[in-house]
N, C-alpha and C positions, 0 to 999 in steps of 0.2 A: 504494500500500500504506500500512497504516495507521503506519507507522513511517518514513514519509516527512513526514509532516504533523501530529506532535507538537507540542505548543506548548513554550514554553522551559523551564516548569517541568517537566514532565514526561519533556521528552529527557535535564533536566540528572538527573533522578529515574533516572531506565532507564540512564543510562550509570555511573551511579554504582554501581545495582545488579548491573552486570554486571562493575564493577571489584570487588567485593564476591564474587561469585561464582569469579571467576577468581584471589585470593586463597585464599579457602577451597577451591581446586582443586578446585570442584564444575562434572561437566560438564554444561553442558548445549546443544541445537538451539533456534537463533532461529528461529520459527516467525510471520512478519510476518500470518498468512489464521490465526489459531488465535484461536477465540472461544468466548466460553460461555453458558450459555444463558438467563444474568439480566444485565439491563440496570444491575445497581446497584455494577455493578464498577467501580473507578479503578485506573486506570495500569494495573500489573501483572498481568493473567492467565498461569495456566502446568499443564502436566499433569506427570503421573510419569509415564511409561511404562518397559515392562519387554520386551527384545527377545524372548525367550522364549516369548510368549503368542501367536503370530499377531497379524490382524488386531484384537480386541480386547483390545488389548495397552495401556490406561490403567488405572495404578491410582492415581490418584488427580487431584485437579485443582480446580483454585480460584484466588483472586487476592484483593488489595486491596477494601476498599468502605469506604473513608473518610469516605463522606456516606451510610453507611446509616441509621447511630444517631440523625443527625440528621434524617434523611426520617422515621421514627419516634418525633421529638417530642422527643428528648434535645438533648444539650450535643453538638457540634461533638468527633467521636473518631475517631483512625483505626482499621481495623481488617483483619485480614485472617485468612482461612478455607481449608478444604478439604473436600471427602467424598472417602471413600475406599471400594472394594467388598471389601470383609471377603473374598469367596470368591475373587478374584482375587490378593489380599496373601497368600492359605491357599498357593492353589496354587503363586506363587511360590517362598515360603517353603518350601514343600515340595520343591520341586524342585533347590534347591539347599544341601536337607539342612540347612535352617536354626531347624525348626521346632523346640522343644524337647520332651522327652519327659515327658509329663505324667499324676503319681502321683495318683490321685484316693482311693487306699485313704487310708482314717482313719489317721491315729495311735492315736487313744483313739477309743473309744464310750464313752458314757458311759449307763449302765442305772440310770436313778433306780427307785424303788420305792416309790409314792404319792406326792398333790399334791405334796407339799412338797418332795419329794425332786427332783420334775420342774422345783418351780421356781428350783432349788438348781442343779440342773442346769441351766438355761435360762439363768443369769448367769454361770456356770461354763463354757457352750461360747461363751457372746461374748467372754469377758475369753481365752481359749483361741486362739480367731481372728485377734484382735486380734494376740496375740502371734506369727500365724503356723503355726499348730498345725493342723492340717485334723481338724475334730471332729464326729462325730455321735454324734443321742442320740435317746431314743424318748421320746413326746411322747402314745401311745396306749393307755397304761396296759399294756403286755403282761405279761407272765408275763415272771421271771428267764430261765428256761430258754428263750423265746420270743427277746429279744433278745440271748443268745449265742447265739443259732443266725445272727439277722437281723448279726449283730458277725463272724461267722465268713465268712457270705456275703460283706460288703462287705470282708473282705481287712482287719479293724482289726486290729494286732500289739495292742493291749491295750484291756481293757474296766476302766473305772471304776465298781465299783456302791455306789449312793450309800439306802443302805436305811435304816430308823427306827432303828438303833444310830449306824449310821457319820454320821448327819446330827446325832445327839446330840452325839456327842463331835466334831462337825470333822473325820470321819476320810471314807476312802474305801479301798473296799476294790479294790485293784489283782489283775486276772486276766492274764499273760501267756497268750496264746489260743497259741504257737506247741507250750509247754512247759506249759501248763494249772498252774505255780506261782503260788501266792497270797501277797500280804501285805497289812497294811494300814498305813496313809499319814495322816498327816494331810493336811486339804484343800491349806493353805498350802506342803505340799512338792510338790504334784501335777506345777507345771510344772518343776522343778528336776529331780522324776524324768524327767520326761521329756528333758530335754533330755537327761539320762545315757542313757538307755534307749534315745531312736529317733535320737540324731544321733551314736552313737560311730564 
C-alpha cells in the first residue's frame, strides 16, 4: 500500500498533518487505495463524504499539487484545491434543515421615468446592492402604472419613482405598495429610509 512506501519527507508531511487534524478534533478515515483522477497531485489526497447519501455519498475531494504552477511555467508554489457537487452539498444541507430560507422579494423597485431617470436609477441600484439592499428596476421604458403592477408582482414593500421633477430636485418619490402612502425623499436619505423602513 501506498502509505507503506512514503519517502521521508512526505511521511514526516502526512504524520504531521494528521497530528494537525487530530488537534483540531476533525475526524477523519485513513483510506491507504483512495486516488484521484489527475496525476498532478503531491502528498495529500482526500474526499468529504457524507453518510446520509448512499452509495454516492462524496461531496467533495481534492488534494495538494505543489508542482502544478511550476509544470505550467511559473515560480516553484505550493498549492492545494477541491470541486465540490453543488447538488449533492443542496441535498445534504437540506436534509439536515441547514439550508437557509431565502427572501428574493425587492426591498425597493425603483420606477425611473425617461433616459435619464433610468440612468439615475442604474447607479442608484448598484451603490443599493452594494450596500446589501436587494433592488430592482425597469430598464424598458414602461408606463408608471406598468411597473407598479410589475413592483407588486415581485413582492417589493416599496417602489422608488425617480420622474423629471424628482430627478431635478435630488428627490424621489417613495410609494409604500402595502398601504399605497406616498412621500417624497431626497435621493441622499433613500438608504437611511430604508434601513428604518425594511429592517425595524
Amino acid at each position: 500500500l501506498i502509505t507503506g512506501t512514503l519517502c521521508d519527507n512526505c511521511g514526516s508531511h502526512f504524520q504531521k498533518l494528521r497530528t494537525l487534524l487530530d488537534a483540531a478534533g476533525i475526524q477523519y478515515h485513513l483510506n491507504p487505495r483512495l486516488v484521484r483522477g489527475f496525476d498532478y497531485y503531491t502528498k495529500t489526497v482526500f474526499e468529504v463524504l457524507a453518510g446520509d447519501l448512499g452509495a454516492q455519498n462524496a461531496l467533495c475531494g481534492g488534494g495538494r499539487y505543489d508542482g502544478l504552477v511550476e509544470e505550467c511555467g511559473g515560480s516553484s508554489t505550493p498549492g492545494i484545491g477541491f470541486a465540490a457537487g453543488m447538488e449533492r452539498l443542496l441535498m445534504v444541507l437540506n436534509s439536515r434543515g441547514l439550508l437557509p430560507e431565502l427572501s428574493q422579494k425587492p426591498h425597493i423597485y425603483l420606477a425611473p421615468l425617461g433616459e435619464e431617470a433610468q440612468l439615475k436609477a442604474f447607479v442608484l441600484s448598484i451603490k443599493l446592492r452594494e450596500a446589501g439592499w436587494i433592488v430592482e428596476s425597469d430598464f424598458q421604458s414602461r408606463s408608471l402604472k406598468s411597473q407598479l403592477k410589475l413592483a407588486n408582482k415581485l413582492g417589493a414593500a416599496i417602489v422608488g419613482v425617480i420622474g423629471e421633477d424628482e430627478l431635478a430636485k435630488g428627490q424621489v418619490l417613495i410609494r409604500k405598495m402595502a398601504t399605497s402612502e406616498q412621500q417624497t425623499i431626497a435621493l441622499s436619505e433613500l438608504e437611511e429610509f430604508l434601513e428604518r423602513e425594511c429592517r425595524k
